[in-house]
Structure formats: structure tokens, C-alpha cells
C-alpha positions as CSV (number, residue, x, y, z in Angstrom):
1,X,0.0,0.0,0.0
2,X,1.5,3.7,-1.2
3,X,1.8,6.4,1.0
4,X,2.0,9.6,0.2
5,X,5.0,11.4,1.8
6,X,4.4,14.9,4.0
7,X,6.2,16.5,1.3
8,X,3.5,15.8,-1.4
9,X,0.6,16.5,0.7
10,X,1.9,19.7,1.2
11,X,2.5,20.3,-2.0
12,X,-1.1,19.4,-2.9
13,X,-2.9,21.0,-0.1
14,X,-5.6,23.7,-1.4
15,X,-4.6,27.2,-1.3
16,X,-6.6,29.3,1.0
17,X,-5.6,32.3,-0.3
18,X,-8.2,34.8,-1.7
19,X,-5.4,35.9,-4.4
20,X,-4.9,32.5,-6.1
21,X,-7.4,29.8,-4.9
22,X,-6.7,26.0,-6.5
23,X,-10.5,26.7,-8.3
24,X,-13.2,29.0,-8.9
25,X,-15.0,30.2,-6.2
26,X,-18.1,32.0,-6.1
27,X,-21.5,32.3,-3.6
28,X,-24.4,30.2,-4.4
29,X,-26.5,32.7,-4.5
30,X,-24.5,35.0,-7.5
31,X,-24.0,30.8,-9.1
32,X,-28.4,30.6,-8.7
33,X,-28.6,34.3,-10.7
34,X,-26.1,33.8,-13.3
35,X,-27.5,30.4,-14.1
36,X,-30.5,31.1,-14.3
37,X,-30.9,34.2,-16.0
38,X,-27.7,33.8,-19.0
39,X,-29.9,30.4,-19.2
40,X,-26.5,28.1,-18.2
41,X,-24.9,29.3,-20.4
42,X,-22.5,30.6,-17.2
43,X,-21.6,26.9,-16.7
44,X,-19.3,27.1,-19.3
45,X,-17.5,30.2,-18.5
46,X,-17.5,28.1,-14.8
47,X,-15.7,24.9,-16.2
48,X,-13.5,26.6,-17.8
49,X,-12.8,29.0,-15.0
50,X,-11.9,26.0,-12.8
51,X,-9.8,24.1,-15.0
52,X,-7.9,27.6,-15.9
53,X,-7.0,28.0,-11.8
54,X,-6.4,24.1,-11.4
55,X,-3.4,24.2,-14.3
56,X,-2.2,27.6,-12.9
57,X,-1.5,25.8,-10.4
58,X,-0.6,22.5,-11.3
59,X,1.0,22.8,-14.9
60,X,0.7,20.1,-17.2
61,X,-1.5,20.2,-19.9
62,X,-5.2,20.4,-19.3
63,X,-6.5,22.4,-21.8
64,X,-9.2,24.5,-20.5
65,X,-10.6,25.2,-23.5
66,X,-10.6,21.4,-24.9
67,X,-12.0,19.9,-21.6
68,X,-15.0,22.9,-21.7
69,X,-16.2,21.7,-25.5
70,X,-16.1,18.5,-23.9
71,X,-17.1,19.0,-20.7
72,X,-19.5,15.6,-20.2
73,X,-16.1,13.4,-20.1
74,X,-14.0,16.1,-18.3
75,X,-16.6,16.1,-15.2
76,X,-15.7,13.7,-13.5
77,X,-11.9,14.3,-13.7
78,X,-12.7,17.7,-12.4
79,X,-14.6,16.6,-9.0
80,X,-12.2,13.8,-8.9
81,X,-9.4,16.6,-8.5
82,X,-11.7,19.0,-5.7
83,X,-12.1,15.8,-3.6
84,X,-8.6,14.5,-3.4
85,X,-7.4,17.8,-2.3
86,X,-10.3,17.6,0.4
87,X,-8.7,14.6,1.3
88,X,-4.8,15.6,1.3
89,X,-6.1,18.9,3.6
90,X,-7.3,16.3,6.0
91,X,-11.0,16.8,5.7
92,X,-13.8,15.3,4.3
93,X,-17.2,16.6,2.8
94,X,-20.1,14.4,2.1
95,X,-20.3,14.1,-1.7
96,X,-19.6,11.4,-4.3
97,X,-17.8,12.7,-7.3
98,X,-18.9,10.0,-9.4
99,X,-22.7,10.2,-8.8
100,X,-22.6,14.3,-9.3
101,X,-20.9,12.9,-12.6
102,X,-23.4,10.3,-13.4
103,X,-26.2,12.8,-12.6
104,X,-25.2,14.6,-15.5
105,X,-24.3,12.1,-17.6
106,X,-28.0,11.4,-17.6
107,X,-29.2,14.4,-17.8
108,X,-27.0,14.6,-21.3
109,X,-28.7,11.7,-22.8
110,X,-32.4,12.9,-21.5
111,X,-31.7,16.4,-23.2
112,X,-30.6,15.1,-26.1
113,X,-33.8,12.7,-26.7
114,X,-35.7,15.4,-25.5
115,X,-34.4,17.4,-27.9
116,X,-35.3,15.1,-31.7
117,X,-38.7,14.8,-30.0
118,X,-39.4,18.3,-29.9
119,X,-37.6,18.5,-33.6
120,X,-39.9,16.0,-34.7
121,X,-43.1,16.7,-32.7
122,X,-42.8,20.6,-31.9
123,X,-45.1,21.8,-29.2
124,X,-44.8,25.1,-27.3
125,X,-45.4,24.0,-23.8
126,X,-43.8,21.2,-23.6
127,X,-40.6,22.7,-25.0
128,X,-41.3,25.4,-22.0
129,X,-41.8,23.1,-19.1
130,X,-38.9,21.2,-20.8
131,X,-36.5,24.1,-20.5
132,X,-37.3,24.8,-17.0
133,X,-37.0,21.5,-15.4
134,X,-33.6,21.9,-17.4
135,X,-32.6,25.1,-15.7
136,X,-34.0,23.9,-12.2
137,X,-31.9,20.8,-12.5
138,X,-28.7,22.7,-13.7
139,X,-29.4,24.9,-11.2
140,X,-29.7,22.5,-8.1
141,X,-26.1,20.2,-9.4
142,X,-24.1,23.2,-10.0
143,X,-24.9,24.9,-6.9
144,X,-24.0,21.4,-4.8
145,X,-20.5,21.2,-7.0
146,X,-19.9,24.5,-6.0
147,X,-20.3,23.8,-2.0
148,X,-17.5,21.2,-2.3
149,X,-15.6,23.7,-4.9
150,X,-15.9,26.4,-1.7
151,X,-14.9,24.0,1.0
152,X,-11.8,22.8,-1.1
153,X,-10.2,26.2,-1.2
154,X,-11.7,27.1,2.6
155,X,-14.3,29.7,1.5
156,X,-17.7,28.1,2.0
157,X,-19.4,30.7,1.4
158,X,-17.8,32.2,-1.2
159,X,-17.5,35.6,0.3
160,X,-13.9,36.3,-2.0
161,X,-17.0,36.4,-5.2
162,X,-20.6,37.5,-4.1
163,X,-20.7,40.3,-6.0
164,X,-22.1,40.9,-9.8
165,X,-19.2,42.7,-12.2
166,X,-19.3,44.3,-15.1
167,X,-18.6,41.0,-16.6
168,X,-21.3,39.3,-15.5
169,X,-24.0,41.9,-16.4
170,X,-22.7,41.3,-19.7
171,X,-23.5,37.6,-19.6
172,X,-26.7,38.8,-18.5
173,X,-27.9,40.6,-21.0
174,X,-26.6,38.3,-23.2
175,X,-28.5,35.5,-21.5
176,X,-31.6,37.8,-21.2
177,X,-31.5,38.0,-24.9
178,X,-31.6,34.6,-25.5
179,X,-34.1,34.1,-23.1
180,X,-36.7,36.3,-25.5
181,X,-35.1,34.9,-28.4
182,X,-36.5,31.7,-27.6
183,X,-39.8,32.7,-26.2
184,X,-40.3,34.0,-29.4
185,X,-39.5,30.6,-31.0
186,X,-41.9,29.1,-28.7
187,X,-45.0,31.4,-29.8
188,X,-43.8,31.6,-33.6
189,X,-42.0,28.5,-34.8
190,X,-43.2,25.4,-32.7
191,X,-40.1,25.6,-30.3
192,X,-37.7,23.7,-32.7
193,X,-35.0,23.1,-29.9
194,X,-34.9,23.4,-25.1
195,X,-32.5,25.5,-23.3
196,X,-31.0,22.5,-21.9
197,X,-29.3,21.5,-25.0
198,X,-28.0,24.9,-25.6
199,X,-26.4,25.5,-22.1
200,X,-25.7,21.5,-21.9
């Protein structure tokens, strides 16, 4: 049986520091409103974000941007990497990596049939209830991957980013945008496509 030497775990403890945390941090509550109203489209910038900090600083060659466009199979690796340096810290938080991954894995393949049915059988409410159970669900799992995201670096709460920027208003009005786009589509052309498949 391995053991990993005081020298590593050092090395791989999470960085508490508000300056350069291991990932991204932010407060549920800003997570609930930028989810919600850039229509997920935020979990992107979010993956991204986290994978970004974790190669800052860890090297190697992650590939934010790669891992993002892919981020179904990139999940898991990502959790995997927030829990073991729970566990190197010398703490533990109640949360299975693998299931949060699994969750979404489903929710993938239920979007996706979801979506050729309303392609080939358009119908307004439907596509509407559709694309809120979508955001609800998003919603919900995001906010419990951020709790363990916000115990990893020691900011629970994520006081270090509560606040809305400039930056984020623009991702609201972008998602606000596409929010009427789409209600449009609902009312005009049959609602051709969800929100879920456009924010994964």
C-alpha cells in the first residue's frame, strides 16, 4: 500500500488564499442568478474557470478550452481533483464525485432525446416546461458542485466572489437576450430546440 509522503501532501494541499485559490470560487447565490438568468450558459465560463485556476496551479496540460467543448467526459476528472485535495487537507465533505458525474451524464442523454422529440413533434409547452425543469436541475447540481468547490479552497461561502461585475452583467444581457429569443421561437416556430441542449 502507497503512501503519500508529507512533502507531497503539502504540496497538494488547497490554497486558501483569496489571491490564487486552486478553483473557482463564487456564492451560491450570484451561481443561482447567473445560471438562471444567461440560461446556463455561465456553466461554461464556470468549467472553464476551474480548470484555468487548477493548471495555474498544477501545470501540465489540461487544456481548458478542450475539456470545456467536452465537458461531459472532463466532469468527472474535475470533481475527482476538488475531492482529493479535500482529502490531502485532511478533511472530508459528504459528496460522491462519481454520482454528481453520473447525474449529468443522464441528464445529457435525456436532453438530447428530448431534444429530436421536440424537432420531430414541436409543441410550445412542452418545450417550455422542458427548459425549466432543465434550468431547475442545472441549477440544483451546480450549486451542490460549487459547495464542495468552496470547502476545497476554505471559502464556504464564497465571500472572495458575491458580487455581480461588469462581466457578469454582460452575460446577463446576453442570456436575457436569448431568453426572448427563444420565447419567441416558442409562440412563432413550434419551439424547434430546449434550453437545456443549448447550455448543456
Amino acid at each position: 500500500m502507497s503512501t503519500v509522503s508529507t512533502t507531497d501532501a503539502v504540496k497538494h494541499l488547497p490554497v486558501t488564499s483569496v489571491d490564487e485559490p486552486m478553483f473557482f470560487v463564487v456564492s451560491p447565490r450570484k451561481l443561482v442568478i447567473m445560471s438562471i438568468l444567461t440560461a446556463n450558459f455561465y456553466m461554461l465560463y464556470w468549467f472553464a474557470r476551474n480548470w484555468v485556476m487548477y493548471k495555474r496551479k498544477h501545470g501540465g496540460h489540461a487544456w481548458p478550452v478542450i475539456r470545456t467543448v467536452l465537458l461531459p467526459f472532463f466532469l468527472y476528472g474535475l470533481f475527482k481533483r476538488v475531492d482529493q485535495q479535500i482529502k490531502l487537507s485532511g478533511r472530508t465533505y459528504a459528496w460522491s464525485p462519481l454520482l454528481m458525474a453520473c447525474a449529468f451524464w443522464i441528464y445529457c442523454v435525456v436532453q438530447y432525446v428530448m431534444f429530436y422529440v421536440e424537432a420531430i413533434d414541436p409543441m410550445p409547452v412542452r418545450a417550455l416546461f422542458t427548459s425549466l425543469v432543465s434550468i431547475a436541475f442545472c441549477v440544483r447540481w451546480i450549486v451542490l458542485a460549487q459547495h464542495a468547490i468552496n470547502f476545497c479552497v476554505g471559502d464556504p461561502e464564497g465571500k472572495t466572489n458575491e458580487t455581480l461585475s461588469w462581466g457578469n452583467w454582460v452575460w446577463i444581457a446576453v442570456g436575457l437576450m436569448f431568453w426572448a429569443a427563444h420565447l419567441v421561437a416558442l409562440s412563432q416556430l413550434g419551439a424547434p430546440m430546449t434550453l437545456g441542449s443549448a447550455g448543456f
